[in-house]
DRENLOLO-769285 format. One record per residue (C-alpha): residue number from 1; x, y, z. Coordinates in Angstrom, 2 decimals, m for minus. Each point is the difference from the previous one (the first is absolute). Layout:
N
{i: NUM; c1: X; c2: Y; c3: Z} $
...
//
This chain:
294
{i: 1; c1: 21.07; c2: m15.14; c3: m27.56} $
{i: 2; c1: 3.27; c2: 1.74; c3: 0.56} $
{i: 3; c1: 0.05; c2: 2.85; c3: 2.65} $
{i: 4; c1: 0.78; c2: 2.37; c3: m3.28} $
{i: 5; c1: m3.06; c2: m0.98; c3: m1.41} $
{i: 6; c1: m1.99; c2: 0.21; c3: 3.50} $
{i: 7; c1: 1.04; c2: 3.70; c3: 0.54} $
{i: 8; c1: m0.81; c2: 0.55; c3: m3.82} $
{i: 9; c1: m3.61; c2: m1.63; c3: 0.44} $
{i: 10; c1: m0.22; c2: 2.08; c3: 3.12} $
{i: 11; c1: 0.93; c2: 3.39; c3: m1.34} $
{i: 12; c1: m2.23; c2: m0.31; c3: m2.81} $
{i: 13; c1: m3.31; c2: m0.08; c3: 2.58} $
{i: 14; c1: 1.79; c2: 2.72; c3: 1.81} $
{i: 15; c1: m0.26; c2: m2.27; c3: 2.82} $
{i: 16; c1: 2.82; c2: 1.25; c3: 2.34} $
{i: 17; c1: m1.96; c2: 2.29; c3: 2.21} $
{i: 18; c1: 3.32; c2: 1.81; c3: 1.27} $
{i: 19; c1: 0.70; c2: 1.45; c3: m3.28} $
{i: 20; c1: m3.00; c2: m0.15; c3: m1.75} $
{i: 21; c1: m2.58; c2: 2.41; c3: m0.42} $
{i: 22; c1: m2.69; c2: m3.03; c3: 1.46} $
{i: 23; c1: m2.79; c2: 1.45; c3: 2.56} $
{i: 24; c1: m0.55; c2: m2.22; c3: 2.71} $
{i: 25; c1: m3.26; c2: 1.18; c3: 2.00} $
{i: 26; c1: m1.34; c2: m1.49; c3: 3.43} $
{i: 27; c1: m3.42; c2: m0.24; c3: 0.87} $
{i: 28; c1: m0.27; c2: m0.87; c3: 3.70} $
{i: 29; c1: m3.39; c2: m0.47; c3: 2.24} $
{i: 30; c1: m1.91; c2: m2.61; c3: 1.19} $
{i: 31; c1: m1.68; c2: m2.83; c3: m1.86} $
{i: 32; c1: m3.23; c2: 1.10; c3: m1.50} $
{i: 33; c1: 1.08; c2: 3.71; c3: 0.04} $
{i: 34; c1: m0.22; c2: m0.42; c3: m4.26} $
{i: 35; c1: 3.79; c2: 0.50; c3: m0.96} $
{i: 36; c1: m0.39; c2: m2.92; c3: m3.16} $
{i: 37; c1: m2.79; c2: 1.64; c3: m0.82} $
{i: 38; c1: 1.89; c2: 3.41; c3: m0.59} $
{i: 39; c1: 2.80; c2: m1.47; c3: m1.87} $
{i: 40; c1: m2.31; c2: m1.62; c3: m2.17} $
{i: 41; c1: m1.25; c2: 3.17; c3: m0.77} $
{i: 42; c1: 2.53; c2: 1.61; c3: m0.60} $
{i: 43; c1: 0.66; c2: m2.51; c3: m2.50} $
{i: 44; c1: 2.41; c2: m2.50; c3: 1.57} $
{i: 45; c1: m0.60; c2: m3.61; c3: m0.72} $
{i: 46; c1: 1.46; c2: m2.95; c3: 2.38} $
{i: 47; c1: 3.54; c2: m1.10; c3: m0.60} $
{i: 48; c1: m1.57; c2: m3.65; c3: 0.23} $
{i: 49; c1: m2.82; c2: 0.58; c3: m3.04} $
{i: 50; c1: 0.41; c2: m0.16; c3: m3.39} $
{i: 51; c1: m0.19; c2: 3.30; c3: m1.22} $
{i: 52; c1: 2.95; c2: 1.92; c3: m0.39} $
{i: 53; c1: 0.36; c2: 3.19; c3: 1.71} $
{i: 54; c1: 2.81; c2: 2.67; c3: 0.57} $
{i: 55; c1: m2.52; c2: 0.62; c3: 2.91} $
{i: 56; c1: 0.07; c2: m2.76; c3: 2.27} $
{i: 57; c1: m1.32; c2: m1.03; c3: 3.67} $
{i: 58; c1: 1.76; c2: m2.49; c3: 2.53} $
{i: 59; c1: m1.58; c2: m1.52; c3: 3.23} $
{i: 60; c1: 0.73; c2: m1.36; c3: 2.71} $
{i: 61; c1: m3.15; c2: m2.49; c3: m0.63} $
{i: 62; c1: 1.68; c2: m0.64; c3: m3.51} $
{i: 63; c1: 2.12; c2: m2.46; c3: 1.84} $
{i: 64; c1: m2.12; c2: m2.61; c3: 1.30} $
{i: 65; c1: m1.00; c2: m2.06; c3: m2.48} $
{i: 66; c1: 1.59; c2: m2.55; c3: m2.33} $
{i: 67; c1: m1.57; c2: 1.91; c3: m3.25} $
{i: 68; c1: 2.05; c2: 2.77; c3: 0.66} $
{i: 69; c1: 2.67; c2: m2.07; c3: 1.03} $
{i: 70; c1: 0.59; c2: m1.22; c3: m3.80} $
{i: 71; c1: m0.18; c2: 3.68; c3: m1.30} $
{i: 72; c1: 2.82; c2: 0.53; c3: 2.32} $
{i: 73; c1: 1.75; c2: m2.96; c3: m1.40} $
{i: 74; c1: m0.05; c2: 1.59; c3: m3.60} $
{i: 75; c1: 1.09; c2: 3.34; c3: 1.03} $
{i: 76; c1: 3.05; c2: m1.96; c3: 1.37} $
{i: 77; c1: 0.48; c2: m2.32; c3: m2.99} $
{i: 78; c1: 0.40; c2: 3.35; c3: m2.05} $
{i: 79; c1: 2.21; c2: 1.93; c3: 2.04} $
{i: 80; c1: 2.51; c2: m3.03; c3: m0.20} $
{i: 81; c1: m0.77; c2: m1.75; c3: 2.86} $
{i: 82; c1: m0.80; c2: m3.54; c3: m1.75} $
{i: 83; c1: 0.65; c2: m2.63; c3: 2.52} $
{i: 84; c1: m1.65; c2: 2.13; c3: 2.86} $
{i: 85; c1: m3.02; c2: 0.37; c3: m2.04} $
{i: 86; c1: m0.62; c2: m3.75; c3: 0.25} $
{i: 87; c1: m0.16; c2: 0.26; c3: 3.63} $
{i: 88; c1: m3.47; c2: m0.92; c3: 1.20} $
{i: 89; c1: m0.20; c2: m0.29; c3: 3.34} $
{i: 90; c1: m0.26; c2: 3.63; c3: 1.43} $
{i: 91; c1: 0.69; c2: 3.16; c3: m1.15} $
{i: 92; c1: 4.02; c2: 0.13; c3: m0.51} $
{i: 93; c1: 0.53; c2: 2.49; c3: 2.85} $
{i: 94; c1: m0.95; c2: m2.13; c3: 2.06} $
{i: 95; c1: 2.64; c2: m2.69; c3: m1.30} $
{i: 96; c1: 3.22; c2: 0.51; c3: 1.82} $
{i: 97; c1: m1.65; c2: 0.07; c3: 3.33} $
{i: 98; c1: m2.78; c2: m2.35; c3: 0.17} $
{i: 99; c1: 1.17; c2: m2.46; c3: m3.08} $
{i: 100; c1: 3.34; c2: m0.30; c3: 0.54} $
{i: 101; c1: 0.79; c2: m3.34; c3: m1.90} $
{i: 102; c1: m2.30; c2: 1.02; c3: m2.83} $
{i: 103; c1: 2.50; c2: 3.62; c3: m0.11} $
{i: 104; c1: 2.91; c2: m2.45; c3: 0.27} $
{i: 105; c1: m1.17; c2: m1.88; c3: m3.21} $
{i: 106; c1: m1.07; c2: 3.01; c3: m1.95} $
{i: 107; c1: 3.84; c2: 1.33; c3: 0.42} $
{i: 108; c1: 1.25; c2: m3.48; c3: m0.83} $
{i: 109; c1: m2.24; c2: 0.30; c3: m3.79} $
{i: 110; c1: 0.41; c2: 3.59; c3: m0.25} $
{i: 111; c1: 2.55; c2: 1.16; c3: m2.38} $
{i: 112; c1: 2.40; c2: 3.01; c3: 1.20} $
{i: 113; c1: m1.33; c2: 2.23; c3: m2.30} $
{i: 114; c1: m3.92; c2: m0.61; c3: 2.27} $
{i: 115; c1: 2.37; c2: m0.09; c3: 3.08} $
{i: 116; c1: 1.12; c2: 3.31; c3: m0.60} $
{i: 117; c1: m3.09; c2: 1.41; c3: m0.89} $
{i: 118; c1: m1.64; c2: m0.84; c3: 2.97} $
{i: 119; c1: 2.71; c2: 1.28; c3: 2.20} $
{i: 120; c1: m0.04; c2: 3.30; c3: m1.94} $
{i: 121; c1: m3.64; c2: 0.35; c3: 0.32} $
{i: 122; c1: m0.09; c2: m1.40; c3: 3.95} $
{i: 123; c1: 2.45; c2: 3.09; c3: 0.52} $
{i: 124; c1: m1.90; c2: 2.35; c3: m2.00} $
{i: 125; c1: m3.43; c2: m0.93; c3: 1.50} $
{i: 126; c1: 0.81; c2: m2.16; c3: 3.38} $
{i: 127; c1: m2.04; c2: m2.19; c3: 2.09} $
{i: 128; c1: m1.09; c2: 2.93; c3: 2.82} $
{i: 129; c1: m3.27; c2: 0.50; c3: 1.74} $
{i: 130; c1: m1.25; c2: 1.84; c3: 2.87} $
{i: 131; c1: m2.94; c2: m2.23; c3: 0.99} $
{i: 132; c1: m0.79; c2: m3.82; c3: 0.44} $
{i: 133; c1: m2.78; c2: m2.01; c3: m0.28} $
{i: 134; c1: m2.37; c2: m1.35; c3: 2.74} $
{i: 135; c1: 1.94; c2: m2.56; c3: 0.23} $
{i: 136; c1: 3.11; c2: 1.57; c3: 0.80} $
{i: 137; c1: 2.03; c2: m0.49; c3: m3.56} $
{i: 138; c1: 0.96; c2: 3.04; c3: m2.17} $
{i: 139; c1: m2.88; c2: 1.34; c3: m2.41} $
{i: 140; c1: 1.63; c2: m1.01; c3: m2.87} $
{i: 141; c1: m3.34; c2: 1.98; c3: m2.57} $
{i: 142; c1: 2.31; c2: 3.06; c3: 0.88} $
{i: 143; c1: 2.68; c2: m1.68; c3: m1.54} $
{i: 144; c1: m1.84; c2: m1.31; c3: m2.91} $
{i: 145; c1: m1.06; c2: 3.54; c3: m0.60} $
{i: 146; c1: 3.39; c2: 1.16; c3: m0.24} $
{i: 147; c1: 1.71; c2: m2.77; c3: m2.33} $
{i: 148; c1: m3.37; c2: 0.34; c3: m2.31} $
{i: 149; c1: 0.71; c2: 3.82; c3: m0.22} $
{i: 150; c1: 3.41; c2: m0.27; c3: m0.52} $
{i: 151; c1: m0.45; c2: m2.71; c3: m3.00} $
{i: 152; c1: m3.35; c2: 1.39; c3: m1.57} $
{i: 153; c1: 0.34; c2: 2.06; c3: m3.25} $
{i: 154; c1: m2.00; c2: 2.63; c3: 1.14} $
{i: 155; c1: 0.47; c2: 3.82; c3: 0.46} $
{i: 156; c1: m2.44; c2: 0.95; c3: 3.03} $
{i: 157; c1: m0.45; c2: m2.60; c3: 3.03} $
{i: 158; c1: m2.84; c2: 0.06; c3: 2.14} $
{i: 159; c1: 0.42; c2: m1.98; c3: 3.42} $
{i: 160; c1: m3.17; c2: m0.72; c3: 1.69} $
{i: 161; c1: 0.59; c2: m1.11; c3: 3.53} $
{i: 162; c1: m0.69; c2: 1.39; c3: 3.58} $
{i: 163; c1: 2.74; c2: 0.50; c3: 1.13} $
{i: 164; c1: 2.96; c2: 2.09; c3: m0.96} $
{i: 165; c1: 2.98; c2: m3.26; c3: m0.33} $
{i: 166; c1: 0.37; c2: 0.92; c3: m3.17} $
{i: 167; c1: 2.41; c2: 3.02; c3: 0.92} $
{i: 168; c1: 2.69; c2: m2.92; c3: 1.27} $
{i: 169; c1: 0.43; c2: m0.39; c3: m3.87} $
{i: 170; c1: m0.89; c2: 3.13; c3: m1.95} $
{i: 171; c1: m0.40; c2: 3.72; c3: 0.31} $
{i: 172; c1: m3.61; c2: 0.06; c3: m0.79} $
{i: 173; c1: m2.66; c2: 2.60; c3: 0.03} $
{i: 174; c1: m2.26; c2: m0.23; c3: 2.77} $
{i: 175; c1: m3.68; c2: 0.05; c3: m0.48} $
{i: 176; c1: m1.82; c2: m0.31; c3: 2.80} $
{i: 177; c1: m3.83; c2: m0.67; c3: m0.96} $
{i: 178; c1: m2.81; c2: 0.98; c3: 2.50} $
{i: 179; c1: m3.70; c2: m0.97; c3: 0.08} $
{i: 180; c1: m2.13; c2: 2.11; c3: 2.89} $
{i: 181; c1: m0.53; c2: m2.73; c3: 2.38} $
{i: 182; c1: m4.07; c2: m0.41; c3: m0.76} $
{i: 183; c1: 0.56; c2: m0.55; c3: m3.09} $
{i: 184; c1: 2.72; c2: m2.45; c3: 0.25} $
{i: 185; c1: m1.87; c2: m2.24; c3: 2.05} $
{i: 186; c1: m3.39; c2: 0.19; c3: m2.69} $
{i: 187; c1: 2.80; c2: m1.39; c3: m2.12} $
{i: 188; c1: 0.56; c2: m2.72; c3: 2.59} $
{i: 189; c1: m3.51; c2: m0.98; c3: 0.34} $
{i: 190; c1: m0.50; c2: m0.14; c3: m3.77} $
{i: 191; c1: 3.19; c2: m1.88; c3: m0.78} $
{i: 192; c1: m1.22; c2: m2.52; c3: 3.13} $
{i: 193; c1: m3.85; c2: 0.01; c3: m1.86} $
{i: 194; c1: 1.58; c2: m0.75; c3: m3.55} $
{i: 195; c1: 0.29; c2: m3.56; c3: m0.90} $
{i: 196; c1: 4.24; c2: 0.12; c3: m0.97} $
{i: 197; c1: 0.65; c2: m1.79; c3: 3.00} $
{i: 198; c1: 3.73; c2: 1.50; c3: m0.68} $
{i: 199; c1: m0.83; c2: 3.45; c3: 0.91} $
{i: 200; c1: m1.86; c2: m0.42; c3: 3.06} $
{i: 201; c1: 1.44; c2: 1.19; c3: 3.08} $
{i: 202; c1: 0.04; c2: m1.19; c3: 3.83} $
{i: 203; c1: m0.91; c2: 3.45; c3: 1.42} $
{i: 204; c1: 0.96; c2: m1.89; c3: 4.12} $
{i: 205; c1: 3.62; c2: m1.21; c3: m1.72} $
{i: 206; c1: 2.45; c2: 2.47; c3: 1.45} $
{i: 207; c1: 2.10; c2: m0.50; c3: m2.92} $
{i: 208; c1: m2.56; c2: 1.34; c3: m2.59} $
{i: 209; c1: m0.69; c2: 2.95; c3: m1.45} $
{i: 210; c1: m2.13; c2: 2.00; c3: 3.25} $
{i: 211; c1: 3.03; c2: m0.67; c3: 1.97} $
{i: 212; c1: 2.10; c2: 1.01; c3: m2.80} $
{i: 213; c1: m1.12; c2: 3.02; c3: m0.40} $
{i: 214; c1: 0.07; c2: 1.15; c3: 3.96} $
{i: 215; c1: 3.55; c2: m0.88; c3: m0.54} $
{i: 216; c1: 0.18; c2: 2.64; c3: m2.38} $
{i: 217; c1: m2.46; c2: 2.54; c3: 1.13} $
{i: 218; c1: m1.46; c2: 1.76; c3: 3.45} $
{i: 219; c1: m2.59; c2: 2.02; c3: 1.16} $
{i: 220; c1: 0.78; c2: 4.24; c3: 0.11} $
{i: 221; c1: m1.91; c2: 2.22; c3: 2.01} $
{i: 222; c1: 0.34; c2: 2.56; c3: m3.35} $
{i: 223; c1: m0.18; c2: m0.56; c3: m3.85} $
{i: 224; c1: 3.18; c2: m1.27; c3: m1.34} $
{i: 225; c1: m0.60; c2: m2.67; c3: m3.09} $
{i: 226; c1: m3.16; c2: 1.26; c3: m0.52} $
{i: 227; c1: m2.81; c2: 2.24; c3: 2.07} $
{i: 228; c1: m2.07; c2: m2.94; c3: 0.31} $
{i: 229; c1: m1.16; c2: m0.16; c3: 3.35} $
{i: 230; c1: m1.16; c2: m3.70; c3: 1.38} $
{i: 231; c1: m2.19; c2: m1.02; c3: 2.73} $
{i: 232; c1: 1.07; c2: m2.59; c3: 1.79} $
{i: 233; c1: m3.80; c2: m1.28; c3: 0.93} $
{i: 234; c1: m0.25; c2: 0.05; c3: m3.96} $
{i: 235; c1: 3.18; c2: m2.18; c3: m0.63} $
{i: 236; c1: m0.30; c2: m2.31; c3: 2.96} $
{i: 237; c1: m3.71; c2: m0.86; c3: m1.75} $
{i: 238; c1: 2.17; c2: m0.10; c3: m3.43} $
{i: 239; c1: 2.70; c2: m2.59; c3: 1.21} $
{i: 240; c1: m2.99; c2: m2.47; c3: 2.06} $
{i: 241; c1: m1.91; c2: 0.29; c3: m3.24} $
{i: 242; c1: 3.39; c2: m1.49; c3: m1.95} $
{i: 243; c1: m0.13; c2: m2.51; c3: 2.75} $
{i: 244; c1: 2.37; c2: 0.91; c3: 2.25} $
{i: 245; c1: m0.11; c2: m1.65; c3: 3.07} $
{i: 246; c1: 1.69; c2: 2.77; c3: 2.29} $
{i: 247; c1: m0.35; c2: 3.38; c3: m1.86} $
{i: 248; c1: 1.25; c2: 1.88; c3: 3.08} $
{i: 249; c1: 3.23; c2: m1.67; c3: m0.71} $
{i: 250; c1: 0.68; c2: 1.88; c3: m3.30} $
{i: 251; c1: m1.63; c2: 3.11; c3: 1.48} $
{i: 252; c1: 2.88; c2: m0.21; c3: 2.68} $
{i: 253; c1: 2.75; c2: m1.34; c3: m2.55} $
{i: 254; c1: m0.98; c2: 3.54; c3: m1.76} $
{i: 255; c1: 0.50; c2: 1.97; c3: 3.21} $
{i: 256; c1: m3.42; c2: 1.29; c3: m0.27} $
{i: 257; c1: m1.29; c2: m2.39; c3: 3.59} $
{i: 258; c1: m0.28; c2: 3.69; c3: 1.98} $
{i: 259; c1: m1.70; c2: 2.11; c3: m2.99} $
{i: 260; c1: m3.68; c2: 0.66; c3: m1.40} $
{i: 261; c1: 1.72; c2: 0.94; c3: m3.48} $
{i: 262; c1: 3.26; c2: m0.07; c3: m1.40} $
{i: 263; c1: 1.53; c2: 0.28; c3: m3.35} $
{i: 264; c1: 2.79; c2: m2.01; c3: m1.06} $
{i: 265; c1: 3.93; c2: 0.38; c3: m0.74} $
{i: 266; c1: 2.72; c2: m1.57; c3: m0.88} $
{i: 267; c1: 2.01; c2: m1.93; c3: 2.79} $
{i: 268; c1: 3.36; c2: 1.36; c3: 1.37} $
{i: 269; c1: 2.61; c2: m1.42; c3: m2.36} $
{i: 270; c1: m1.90; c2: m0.14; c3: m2.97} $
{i: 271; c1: 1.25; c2: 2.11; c3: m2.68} $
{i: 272; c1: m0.57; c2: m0.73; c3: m3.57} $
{i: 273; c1: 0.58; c2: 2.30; c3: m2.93} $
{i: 274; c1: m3.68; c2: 0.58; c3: m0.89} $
{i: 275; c1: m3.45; c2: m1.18; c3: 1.54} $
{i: 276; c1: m2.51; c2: m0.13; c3: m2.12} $
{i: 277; c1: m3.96; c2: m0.95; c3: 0.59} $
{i: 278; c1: m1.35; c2: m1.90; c3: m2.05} $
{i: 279; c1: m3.40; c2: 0.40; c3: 0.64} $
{i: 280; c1: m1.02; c2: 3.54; c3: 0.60} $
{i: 281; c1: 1.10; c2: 3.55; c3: m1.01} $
{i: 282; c1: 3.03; c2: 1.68; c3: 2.19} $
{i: 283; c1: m1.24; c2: 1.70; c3: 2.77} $
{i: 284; c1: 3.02; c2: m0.20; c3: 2.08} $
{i: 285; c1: 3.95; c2: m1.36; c3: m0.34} $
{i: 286; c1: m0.91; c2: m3.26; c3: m2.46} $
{i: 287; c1: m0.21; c2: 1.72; c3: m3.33} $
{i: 288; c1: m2.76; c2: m1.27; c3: m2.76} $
{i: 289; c1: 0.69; c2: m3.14; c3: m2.29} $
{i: 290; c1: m0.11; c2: 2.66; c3: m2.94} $
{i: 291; c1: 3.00; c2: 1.71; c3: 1.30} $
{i: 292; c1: 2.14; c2: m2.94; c3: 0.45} $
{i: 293; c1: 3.37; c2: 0.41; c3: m2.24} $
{i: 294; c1: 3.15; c2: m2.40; c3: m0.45} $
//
């Protein structure tokens, strides 16, 4: 495929978001914290299924697995990119860093026609990311977002993740979801008690969602996302029922060690677009599901 015929395939699905009238929407917060679920009502389907959307949801989790892997493979196959599509090693991000003799042999098969695609669309989209994994290597998902937004023929993007990386590539809008903090860890416990071994969480992992989300919220000695007020006595019994090992420890990663009661905020720095909770009425800054517009 010809670059002429590249930008004409990519014009057609209005996929340029520069220039296009594309919405690309953020929702940020913790694992568990129910941002797929929104999207999926609001009637976006995965990127990686089989139904056709102009609605669709991307993950970070979307980019773990070899079955989504291949769906990846035939968005590149159709955007021109034949010769990397038949890379099956790792996702092709990942390539020119970690693979470099398979890179080497894909630009020795390649035509120049793929070669120039791929530089176009490395300049347009980039390999950028503002967090690594554990293991000290760049988070490539964020990238796989990115290249799967920029290639997908779709007209609103939904990126699920919890963070905000996304931003290095796009302007987005940023939705930041919050659940009031009893009820997000019921929805621990229950994910932990259902048998989709997949969703349970590690509530003593620092890395999962409870420590996610005192990264992202504090305790307030006033209303500010809602006028919920907690007791701590009630939440430390809360978080040893989930079976947390050290409750105090989230109590003081909240702020809330020196205090009976607190309500919570968002942390200094944090500044989305909207906030929305998506389990209860507004009754503070976090507006109602109901009133959430893109």
């Amino acid at each position: 495929m010809s670059i002429l015929n590249y930008s004409s395939w990519k014009n057609s699905f209005v996929i340029n978001e520069s220039n296009s009238t594309r919405k690309l929407i953020l929702f940020s917060w913790p694992s568990a914290s129910g941002k797929s679920t929104l999207a999926k009502k609001l009637g976006a389907t995965g990127w990686n299924s089989n139904n056709k959307s102009n609605m669709i949801l991307i993950g970070t989790d979307d980019f773990n697995n070899e079955g989504d892997f291949k769906k990846f493979q035939e968005i590149l196959k159709k955007a021109g990119l034949i010769e990397l599509s038949k890379f099956s090693k790792d996702w092709h991000w990942l390539v020119e860093t970690y693979y470099k003799k398979d890179f080497k042999n894909w630009k020795e098969s390649a035509d120049n026609d793929e070669l120039n695609l791929y530089n176009e669309i490395k300049r347009e989209v980039g390999f950028s990311s503002s967090r690594t994994t554990a293991s000290g290597r760049p988070d490539g998902r964020v990238c796989g977002m990115a290249w799967v937004a920029h290639l997908y023929p779709a007209k609103t993007i939904i990126f699920d993740d919890i963070d905000i990386a996304i931003k290095n590539y796009f302007e987005v809008k940023d939705i930041l979801l919050f659940t009031p903090l009893n009820i997000f860890i019921d929805n621990i416990k229950s994910r932990n008690k259902s048998g989709d071994a997949s969703s349970k969480i590690n509530v003593n992992d620092d890395g999962t969602a409870l420590y996610q989300y005192c990264k992202w919220y504090e305790a307030s000695n006033k209303p500010d996302l809602e006028n919920k007020k907690y007791l701590k006595e009630d939440i430390l019994k809360e978080l040893s029922d989930a079976g947390h090992k050290n409750p105090n420890e989230i109590i003081k990663s909240l702020g809330a060690e020196k205090m009976d009661e607190f309500y919570l905020k968002t942390r200094p720095g944090v500044n989305p677009d909207v906030i929305v909770n998506t389990r209860e009425k507004s009754s503070g800054r976090a507006i109602d599901i109901n009133r959430l517009k893109f």
